[in-house]
C-alpha positions as CSV (number, residue, x, y, z in Angstrom):
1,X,200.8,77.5,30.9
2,X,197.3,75.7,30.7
3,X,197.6,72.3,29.0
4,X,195.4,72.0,25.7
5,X,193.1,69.5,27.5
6,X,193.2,71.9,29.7
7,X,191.9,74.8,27.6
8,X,189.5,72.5,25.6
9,X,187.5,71.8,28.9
10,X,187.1,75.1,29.6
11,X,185.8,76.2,25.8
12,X,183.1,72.9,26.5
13,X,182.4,74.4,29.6
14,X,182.0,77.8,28.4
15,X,180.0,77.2,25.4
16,X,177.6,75.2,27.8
17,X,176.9,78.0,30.3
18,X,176.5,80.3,27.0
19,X,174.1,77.9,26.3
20,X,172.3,78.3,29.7
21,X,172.5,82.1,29.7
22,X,171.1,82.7,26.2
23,X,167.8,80.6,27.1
24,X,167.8,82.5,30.4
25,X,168.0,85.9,28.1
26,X,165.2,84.4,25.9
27,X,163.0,83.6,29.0
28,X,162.9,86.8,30.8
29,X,162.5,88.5,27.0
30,X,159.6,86.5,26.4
31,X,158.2,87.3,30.3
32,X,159.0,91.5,29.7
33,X,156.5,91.2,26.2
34,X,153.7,89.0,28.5
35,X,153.8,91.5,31.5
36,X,153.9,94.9,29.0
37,X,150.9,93.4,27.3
38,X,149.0,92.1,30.3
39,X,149.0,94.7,32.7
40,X,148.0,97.7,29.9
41,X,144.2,97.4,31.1
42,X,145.0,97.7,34.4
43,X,147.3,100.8,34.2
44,X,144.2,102.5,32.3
45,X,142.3,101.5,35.6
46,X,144.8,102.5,37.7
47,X,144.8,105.7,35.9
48,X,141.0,106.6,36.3
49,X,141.1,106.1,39.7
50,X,144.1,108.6,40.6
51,X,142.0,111.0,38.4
52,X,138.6,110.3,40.7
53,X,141.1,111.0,43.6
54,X,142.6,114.1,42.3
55,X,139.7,115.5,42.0
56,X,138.7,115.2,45.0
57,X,142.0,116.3,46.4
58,X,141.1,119.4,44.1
59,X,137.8,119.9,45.4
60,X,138.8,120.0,48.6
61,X,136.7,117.2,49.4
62,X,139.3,116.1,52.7
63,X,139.7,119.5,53.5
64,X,136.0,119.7,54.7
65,X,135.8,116.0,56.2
66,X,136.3,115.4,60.1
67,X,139.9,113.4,59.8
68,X,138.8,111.3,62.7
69,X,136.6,109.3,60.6
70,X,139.4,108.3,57.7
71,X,142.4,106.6,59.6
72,X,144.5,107.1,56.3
73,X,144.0,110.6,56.0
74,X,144.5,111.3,59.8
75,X,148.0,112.4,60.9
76,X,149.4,111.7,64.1
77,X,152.9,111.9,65.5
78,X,155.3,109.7,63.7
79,X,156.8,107.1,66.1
80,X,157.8,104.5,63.4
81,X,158.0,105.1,59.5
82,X,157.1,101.6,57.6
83,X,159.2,101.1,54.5
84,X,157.5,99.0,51.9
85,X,160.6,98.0,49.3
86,X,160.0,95.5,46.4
87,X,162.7,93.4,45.4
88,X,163.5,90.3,43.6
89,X,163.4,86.9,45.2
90,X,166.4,85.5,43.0
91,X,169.6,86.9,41.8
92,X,171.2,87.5,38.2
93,X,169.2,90.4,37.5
94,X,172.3,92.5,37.6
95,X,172.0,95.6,39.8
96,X,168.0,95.5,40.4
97,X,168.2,94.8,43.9
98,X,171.4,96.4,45.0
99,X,169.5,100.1,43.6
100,X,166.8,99.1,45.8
101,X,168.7,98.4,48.7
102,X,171.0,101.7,48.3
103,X,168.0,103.8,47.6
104,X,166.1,102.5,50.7
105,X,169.5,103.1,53.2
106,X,169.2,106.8,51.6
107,X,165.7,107.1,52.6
108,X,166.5,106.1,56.1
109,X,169.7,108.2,56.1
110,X,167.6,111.7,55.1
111,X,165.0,110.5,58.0
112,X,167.0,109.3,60.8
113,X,166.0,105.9,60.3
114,X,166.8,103.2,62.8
115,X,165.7,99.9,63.5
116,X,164.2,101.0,66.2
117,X,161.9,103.0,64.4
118,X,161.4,101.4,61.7
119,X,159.3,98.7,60.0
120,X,160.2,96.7,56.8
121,X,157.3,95.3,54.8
122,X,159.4,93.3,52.0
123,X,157.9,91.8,49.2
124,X,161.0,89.8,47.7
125,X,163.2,88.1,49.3
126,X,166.1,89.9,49.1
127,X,165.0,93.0,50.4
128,X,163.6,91.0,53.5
129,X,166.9,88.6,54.0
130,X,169.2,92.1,53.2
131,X,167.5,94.2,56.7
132,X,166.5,91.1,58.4
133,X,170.5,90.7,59.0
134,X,170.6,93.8,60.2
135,X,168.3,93.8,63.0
136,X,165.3,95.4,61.5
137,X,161.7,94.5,62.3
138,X,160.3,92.7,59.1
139,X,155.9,93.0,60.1
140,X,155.4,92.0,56.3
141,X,157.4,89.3,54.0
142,X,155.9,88.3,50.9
143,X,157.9,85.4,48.5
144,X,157.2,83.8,45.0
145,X,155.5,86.9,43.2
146,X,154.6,85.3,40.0
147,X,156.1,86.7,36.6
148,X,153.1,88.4,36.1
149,X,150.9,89.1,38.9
150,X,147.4,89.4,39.4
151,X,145.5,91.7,41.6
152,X,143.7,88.1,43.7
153,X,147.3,87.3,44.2
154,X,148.0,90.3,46.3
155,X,144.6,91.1,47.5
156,X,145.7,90.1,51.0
157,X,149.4,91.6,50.7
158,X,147.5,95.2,49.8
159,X,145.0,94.6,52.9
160,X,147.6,93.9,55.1
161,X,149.6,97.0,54.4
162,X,146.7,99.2,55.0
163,X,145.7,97.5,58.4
164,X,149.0,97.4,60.0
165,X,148.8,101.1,59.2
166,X,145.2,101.4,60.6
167,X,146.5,99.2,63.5
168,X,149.7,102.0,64.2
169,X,152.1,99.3,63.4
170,X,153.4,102.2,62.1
171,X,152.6,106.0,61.5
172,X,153.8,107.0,58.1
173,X,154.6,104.4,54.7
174,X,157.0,105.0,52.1
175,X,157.3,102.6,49.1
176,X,160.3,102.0,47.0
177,X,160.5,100.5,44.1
178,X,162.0,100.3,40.5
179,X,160.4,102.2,38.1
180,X,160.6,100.5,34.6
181,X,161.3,103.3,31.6
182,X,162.8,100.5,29.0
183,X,164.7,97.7,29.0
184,X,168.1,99.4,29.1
185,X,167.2,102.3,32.0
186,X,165.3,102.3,35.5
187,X,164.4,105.0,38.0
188,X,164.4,103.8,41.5
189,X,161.3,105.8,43.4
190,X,160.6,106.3,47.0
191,X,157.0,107.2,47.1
192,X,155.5,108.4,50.3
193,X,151.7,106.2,50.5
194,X,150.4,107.3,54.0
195,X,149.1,109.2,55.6
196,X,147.2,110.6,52.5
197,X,147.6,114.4,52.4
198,X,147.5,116.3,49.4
199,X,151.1,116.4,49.0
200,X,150.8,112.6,48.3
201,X,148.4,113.1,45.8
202,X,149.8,115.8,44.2
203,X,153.2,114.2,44.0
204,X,151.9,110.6,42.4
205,X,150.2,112.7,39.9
206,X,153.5,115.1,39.1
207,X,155.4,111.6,38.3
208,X,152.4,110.6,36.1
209,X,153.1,113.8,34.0
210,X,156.9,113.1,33.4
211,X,155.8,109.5,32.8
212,X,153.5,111.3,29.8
213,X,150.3,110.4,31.6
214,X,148.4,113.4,31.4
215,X,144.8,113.7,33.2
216,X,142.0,114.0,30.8
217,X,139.1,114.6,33.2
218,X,137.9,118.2,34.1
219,X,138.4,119.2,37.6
220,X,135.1,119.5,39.2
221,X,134.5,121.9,41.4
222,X,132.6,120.3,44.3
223,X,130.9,116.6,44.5
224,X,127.4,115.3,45.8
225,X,128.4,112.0,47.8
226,X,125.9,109.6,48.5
227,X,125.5,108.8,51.7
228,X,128.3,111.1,52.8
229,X,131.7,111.6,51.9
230,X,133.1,110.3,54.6
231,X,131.7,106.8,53.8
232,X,132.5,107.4,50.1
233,X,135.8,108.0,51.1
234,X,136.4,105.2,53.5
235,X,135.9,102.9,50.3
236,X,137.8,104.9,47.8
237,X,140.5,105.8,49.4
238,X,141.9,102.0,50.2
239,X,141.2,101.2,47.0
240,X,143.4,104.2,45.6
241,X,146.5,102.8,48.2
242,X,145.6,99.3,46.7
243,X,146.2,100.6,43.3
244,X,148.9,102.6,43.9
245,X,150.9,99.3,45.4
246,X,149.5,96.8,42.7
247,X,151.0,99.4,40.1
248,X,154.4,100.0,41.7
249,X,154.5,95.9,42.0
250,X,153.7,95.4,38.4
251,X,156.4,98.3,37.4
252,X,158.7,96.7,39.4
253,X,158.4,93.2,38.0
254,X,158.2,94.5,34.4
255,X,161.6,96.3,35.5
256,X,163.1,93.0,37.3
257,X,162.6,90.9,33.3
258,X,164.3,93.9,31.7
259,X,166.8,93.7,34.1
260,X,167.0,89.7,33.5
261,X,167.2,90.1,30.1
262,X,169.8,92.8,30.0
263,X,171.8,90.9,32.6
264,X,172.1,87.5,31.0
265,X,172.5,89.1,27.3
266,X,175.7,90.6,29.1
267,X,176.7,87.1,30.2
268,X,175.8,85.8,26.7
269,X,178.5,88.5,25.1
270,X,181.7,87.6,28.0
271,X,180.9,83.8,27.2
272,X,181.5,84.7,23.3
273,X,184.5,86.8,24.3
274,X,185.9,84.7,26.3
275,X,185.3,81.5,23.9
276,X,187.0,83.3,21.0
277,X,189.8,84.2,23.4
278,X,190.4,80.9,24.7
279,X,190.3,78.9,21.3
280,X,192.7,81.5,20.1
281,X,194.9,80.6,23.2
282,X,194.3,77.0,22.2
283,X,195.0,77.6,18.1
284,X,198.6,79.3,19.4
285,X,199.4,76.4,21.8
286,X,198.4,74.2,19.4
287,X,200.8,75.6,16.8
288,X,203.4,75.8,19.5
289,X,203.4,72.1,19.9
290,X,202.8,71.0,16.3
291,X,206.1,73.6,15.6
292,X,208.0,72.1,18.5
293,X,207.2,68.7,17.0
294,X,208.3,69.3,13.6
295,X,211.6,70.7,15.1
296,X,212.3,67.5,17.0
297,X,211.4,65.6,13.8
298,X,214.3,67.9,11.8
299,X,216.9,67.4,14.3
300,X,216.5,63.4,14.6
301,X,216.9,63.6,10.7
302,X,219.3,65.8,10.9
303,X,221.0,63.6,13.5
304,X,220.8,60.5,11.6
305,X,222.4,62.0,8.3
């Protein structure tokens, strides 16, 4: 049985890392209400732009524009699938990463996925570390996201993406990501970026509609592009890709602080539990021994009589 010294160091101990864990949960609060409040304008961008591309996809702009000319719209034979997965680049964030990880392997199991033929493009470090271990060829790794980024943080991240693809580093992108719904539930999404087809279009904007995004913008039926659509085109449609990644990264990060939060609020509550179960063991030793004191006490006098 633990000494009462014994137990004592271990309630100062707790109470110290309770300490530690509730300013952690305070933190990553605060960082959840800066990110919600400063990425609202750019989700309204974000959202325009989907619409401008819908449309198009409606209009059946890229069905009537010579694929050679727009490398993301083009299909070609798919030698190596790139997997863009965002992760965190710390820990206690509970099971943020691990969904991340688990959804990616299923992604790779349903394609046949090897890394032979596959390309990681991490941004976190855990996702880059987890399939670097494993043999797999990691062409992008990007560390120290800030808590809430900015599109000039990324610029070069998003630009990089899209010319490996141009390059065929690879011939077809999925993303996957945690999707944030509050701060007690995520959905993990595997969103396929390129090549652009309507399916891709027309998928982002089916997961817009469940999100309660619903397009407000009246389908045209045809566009007038000045100087032609496929110039037009060549500068929307990286933008659109750009968006769609900036989004999913600030989703993601909004996700990993509700996931912070929840975590160390769950540490908070074991560190009360377990300080109220170890100063009860205390209070009980501590009456055993002031008990087997006054015994000894009564037999001596005992004795003496």
């Amino acid at each position: 049985m633990a000494s009462l010294q014994d137990i004592k160091r271990r309630i100062a101990s707790t109470k110290k890392t309770r300490q530690i864990t509730s300013a952690m949960q305070m933190v990553s609060t605060a960082k959840l209400s800066q990110i919600q409040r400063s990425t609202e304008g750019y989700h309204e961008y974000a959202y325009r732009l989907k619409a401008v591309v819908s449309h198009l996809i409606e209009a059946h702009v890229l069905d009537n524009v010579d694929s050679s000319h727009l490398p993301m719209v083009a299909k070609r034979p798919v030698k190596k699938t790139g997997i863009l997965l965002v992760t965190s680049d710390r820990g206690l964030v509970g099971s943020y990463n691990a969904n991340i990880i688990k959804k990616t392997n299923a992604l790779m199991k349903e394609h046949n996925l090897t890394p032979e033929n596959t390309v990681i493009l991490a941004i976190g470090g855990n996702g880059a570390d987890f399939y670097k271990k494993r043999g797999f060829t990691v062409a992008l790794e990007h560390r120290g996201l800030s808590d809430v980024p900015t599109f000039n943080e990324v610029r070069q991240v998003l630009k990089t993406v899209i010319s490996l693809y141009e390059a065929e580093a690879f011939d077809s992108l999925h993303m996957v990501y945690n999707h944030f719904i509050n701060r007690l539930q995520a959905d993990q999404r595997n969103v396929q970026l390129l090549p652009l087809t309507r399916e891709v279009v027309e998928e982002t904007k089916e997961q817009e509609d469940e999100d309660g995004q619903e397009q407000s913008f009246d389908t045209m039926s045809a566009y007038d592009s000045e100087p032609d659509t496929a110039t037009v085109l060549n500068v929307v449609l990286p933008q659109y890709i750009q968006s769609l990644v900036f989004e999913a990264l600030l989703d993601a990060k909004t996700t990993e602080h509700a996931a912070s939060s929840t975590a160390m609020s769950s540490a908070t509550d074991s560190a009360d539990d377990l300080i109220s179960t170890l100063s009860l063991q205390y209070n009980r030793a501590r009456q055993s021994q002031i008990t087997t004191e006054i015994t000894e006490i009564t037999g001596g006098m005992v004795a003496l009589e």
